[in-house]
C-alpha positions in Angstrom: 7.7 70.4 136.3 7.9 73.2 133.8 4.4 71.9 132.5 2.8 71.9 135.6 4.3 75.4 137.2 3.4 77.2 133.9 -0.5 75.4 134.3 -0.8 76.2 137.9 0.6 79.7 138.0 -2.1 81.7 137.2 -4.0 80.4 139.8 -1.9 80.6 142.3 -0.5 83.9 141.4 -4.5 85.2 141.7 -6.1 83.6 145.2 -8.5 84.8 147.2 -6.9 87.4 150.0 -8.3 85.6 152.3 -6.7 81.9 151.6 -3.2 84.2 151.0 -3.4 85.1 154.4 -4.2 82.0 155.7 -1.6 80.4 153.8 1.2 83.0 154.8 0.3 82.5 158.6 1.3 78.7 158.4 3.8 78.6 156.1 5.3 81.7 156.3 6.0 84.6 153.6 9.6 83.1 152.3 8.0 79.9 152.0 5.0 80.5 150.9 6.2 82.3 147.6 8.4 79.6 147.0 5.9 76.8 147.2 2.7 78.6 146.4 3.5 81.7 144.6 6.4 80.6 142.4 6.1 76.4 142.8 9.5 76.1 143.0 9.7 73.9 146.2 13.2 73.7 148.2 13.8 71.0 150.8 13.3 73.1 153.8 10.0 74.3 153.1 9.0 70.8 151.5 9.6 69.9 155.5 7.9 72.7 156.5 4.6 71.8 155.0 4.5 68.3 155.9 5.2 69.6 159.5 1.9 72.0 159.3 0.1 69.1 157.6 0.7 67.0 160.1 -0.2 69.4 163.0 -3.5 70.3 161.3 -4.6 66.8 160.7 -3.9 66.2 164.6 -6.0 69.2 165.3 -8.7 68.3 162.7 -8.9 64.9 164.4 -8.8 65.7 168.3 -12.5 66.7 168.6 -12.8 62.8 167.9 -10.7 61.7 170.7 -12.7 61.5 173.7 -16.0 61.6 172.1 -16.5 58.1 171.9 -15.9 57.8 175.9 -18.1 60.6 176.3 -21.0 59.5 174.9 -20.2 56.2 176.8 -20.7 58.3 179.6 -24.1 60.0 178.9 -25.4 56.5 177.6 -24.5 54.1 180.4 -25.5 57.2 182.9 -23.0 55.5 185.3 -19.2 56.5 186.1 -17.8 53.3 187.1 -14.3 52.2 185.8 -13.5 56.0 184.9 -10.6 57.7 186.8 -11.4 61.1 187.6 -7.8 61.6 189.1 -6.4 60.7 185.4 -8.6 63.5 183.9 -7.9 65.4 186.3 -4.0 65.3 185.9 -4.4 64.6 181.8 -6.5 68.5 182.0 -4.0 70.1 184.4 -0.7 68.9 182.1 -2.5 70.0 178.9 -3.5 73.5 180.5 0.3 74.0 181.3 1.3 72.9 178.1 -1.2 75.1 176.4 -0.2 78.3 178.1 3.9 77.8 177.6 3.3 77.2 174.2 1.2 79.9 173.8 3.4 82.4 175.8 6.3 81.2 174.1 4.8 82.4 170.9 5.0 79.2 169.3 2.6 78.3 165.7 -1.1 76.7 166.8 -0.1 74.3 164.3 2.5 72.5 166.9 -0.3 72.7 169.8 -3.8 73.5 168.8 -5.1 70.2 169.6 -4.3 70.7 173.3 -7.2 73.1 174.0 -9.8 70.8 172.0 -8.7 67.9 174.1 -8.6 69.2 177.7 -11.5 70.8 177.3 -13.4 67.0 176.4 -11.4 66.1 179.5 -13.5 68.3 181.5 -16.7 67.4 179.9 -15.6 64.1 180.7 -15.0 65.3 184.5 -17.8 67.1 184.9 -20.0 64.1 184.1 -18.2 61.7 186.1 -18.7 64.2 189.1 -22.3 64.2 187.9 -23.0 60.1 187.8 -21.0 59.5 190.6 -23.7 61.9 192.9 -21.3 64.4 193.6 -23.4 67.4 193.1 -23.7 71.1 191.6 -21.3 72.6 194.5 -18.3 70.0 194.2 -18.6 70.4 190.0 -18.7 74.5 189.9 -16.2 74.5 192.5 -13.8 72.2 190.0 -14.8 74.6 187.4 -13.9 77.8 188.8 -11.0 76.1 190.4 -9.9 75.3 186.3 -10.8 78.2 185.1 -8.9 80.5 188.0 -5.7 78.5 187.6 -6.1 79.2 183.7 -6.0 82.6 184.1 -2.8 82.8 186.3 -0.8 80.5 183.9 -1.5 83.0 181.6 -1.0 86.3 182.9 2.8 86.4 183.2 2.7 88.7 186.1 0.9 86.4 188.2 3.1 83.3 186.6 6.4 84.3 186.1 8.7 82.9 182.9 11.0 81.1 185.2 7.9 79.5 187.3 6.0 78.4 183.9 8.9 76.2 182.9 9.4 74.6 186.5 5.0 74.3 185.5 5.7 73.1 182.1 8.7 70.5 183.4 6.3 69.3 186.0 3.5 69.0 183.3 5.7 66.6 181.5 5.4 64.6 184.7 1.8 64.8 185.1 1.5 63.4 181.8 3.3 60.3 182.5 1.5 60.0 185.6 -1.9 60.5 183.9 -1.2 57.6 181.4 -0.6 54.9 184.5 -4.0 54.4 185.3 -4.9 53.9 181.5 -1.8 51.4 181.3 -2.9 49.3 184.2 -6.3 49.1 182.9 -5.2 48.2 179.4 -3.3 45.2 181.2 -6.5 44.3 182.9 -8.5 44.7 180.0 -7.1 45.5 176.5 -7.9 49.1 174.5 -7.7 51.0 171.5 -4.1 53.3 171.4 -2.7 53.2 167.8 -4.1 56.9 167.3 -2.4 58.4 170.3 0.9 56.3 169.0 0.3 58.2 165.9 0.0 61.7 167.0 2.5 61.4 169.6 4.8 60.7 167.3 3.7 63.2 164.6 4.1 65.8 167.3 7.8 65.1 168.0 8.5 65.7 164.3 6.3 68.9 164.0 8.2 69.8 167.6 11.6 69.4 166.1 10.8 70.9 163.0 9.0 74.6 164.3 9.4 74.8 167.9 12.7 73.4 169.0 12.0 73.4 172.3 13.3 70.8 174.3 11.1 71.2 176.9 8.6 70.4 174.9 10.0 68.0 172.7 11.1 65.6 175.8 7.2 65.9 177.3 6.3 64.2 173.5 8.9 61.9 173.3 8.1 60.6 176.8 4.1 60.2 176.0 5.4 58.2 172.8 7.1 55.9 175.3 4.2 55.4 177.5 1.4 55.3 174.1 4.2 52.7 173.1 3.7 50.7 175.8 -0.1 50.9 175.4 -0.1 49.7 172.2 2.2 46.7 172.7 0.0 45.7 175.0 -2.7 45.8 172.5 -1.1 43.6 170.3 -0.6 41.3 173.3 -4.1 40.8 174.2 -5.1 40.8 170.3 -3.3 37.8 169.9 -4.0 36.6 172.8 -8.0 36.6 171.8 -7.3 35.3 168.2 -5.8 32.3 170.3 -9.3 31.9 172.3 -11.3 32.4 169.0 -9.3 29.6 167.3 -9.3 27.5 170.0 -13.3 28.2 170.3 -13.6 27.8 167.1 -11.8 23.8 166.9 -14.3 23.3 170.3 -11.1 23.4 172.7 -10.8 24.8 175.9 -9.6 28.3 176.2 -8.1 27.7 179.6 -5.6 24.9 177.8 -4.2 27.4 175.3 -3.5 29.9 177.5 -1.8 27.6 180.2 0.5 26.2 177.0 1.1 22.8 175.4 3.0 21.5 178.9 -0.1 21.4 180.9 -2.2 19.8 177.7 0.3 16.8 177.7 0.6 16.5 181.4 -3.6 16.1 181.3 -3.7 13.5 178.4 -5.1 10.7 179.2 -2.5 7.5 179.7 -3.5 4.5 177.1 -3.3 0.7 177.6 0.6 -0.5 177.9 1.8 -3.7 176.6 4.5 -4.1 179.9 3.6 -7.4 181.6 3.0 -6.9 185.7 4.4 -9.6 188.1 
C-alpha cells in the first residue's frame, strides 16, 4: 500500500482544479482527502464511493432506457399496445420525486436519473398522442399542463413542505400503479426487466447510504418488489420458450409440452392386447 500511495501521490496531490472540484462535490471534502488526497481509505468513505459510483452509472445509463421503445415508436409510426395512462402516471411520480429530492437538498447522485427518464416518458407521450391522431391542441395542452405542475412542485410557496411529502407519499403510489399495466403485459407477453431489477436495487443502497430518507427509500424498495415480479416472470416465459424450442426442435407438438406429460399419456395410442374375448 506504501508502494502504491508513495507512486500515486504526486498525482493526486497536483490535479486539475477543475476535476478537484468535481471530485469534492460527490465525495465530499473529509472524504475526498482521505481517498484522493492522502489514499488512505477508511470504511465509511470506501462505502461512500461505491454509493456515488453506483448512482452515476445509473445516470450514465438512463438516457438508454426508453430509447429502444422510442424508436419503436417513430419506426412502426403506430401507437398500438402502448399505455399512455402508464406514462402518464410513470412522468407524474418521477416529477414529484424529482422535486422532493431536489428541495430536500439531497446529492444528484441519489436522483439524477429521474429527470433523464421522465423526460423520455414524455417523448414517449407526445408521440403516442401523435400516432394515435390526437392532434397539436390535445399534445400542447399535455405539455403546458406538465410543465405548469413542474413549476408549482417546485416553488415552495405554491407547494408547501408538508403538501410535497403527502405529493411525494402519493408518488410512491403512482409508481406502483404505473408498473401494473407493464406486469399484465409481461404476463401476456414476456419482456426485458433485469436492468430496472438492477437499478432499483442499486438505488435503495445509494438511498440508505446518502439520503436516509424513508420516504424515499420505501418508494425504491416497493419498485424493487414490483421490477421483481417482472423479472420472475421473465424467467417463466424464458423457460417456458426453451420448452417449445426443444420440443420443436425433436418435431413434437408444442401444445403437448405445455399441457404436461398427463395429457401425452392419456392420448397414446392403445396397442394390441393378448386378453382373450368371450
Amino acid at each position: 500500500m506504501e508502494l502504491l500511495r508513495s507512486t500515486l501521490t504526486p498525482i493526486t496531490h497536483n490535479l486539475p482544479l477543475p476535476i478537484q472540484r468535481i471530485l469534492i462535490s460527490l465525495l465530499g471534502p473529509s472524504c475526498y482527502t482521505t481517498l484522493v488526497h492522502d489514499i488512505a481509505p477508511t470504511s465509511p468513505c470506501v462505502s461512500l464511493l461505491v454509493s456515488k459510483a453506483l448512482g452515476v452509472g445509473i445516470i450514465a445509463a438512463s438516457p438508454l432506457v426508453k430509447l429502444d421503445q422510442i424508436r419503436i415508436l417513430i419506426n412502426s409510426q403506430s401507437a398500438v399496445g402502448v399505455s399512455l395512462l402508464a406514462y402518464v402516471l410513470e412522468t407524474v411520480a418521477y416529477g414529484i420525486g424529482l422535486a422532493y429530492n431536489a428541495r430536500r437538498g439531497n446529492p444528484i447522485s441519489t436522483y439524477g436519473e429521474t429527470a433523464l427518464i421522465a423526460a423520455q416518458n414524455v417523448v414517449i407521450a407526445v408521440l403516442v398522442l401523435r400516432y394515435e391522431g390526437r392532434g397539436g391542441a390535445v399534445t400542447g395542452a399535455f405539455l403546458a399542463g406538465l410543465l405548469t405542475a413542474a413549476w408549482a412542485i417546485a416553488d415552495e410557496r405554491v407547494v408547501g413542505e408538508g403538501a410535497l411529502t403527502g405529493l411525494q407519499l402519493g408518488a410512491n403510489v403512482l409508481g406502483v400503479v404505473s408498473k401494473a399495466p407493464q406486469i399484465w403485459t409481461v404476463w401476456r407477453e414476456g419482456g426485458r426487466v433485469f436492468m430496472y431489477l438492477a437499478g432499483s436495487l442499486a438505488r435503495i443502497f445509494t438511498t440508505m447510504r446518502e439520503v436516509g430518507d424513508k420516504l424515499i427509500l420505501y418508494g425504491f424498495v416497493a419498485g424493487f418488489l414490483l421490477n421483481a415480479v417482472l423479472a420472475i416472470q421473465m424467467v417463466y416465459y424464458w423457460n417456458g420458450a426453451t420448452k417449445i424450442a426443444k420440443a420443436v426442435e425433436k418435431g413434437k407438438q408444442p401444445e403437448k409440452i405445455a399441457k404436461g406429460s398427463s395429457t401425452a399419456t392419456a392420448n397414446k395410442p392403445k396397442g394390441p392386447t393378448t386378453r382373450r374375448r368371450g
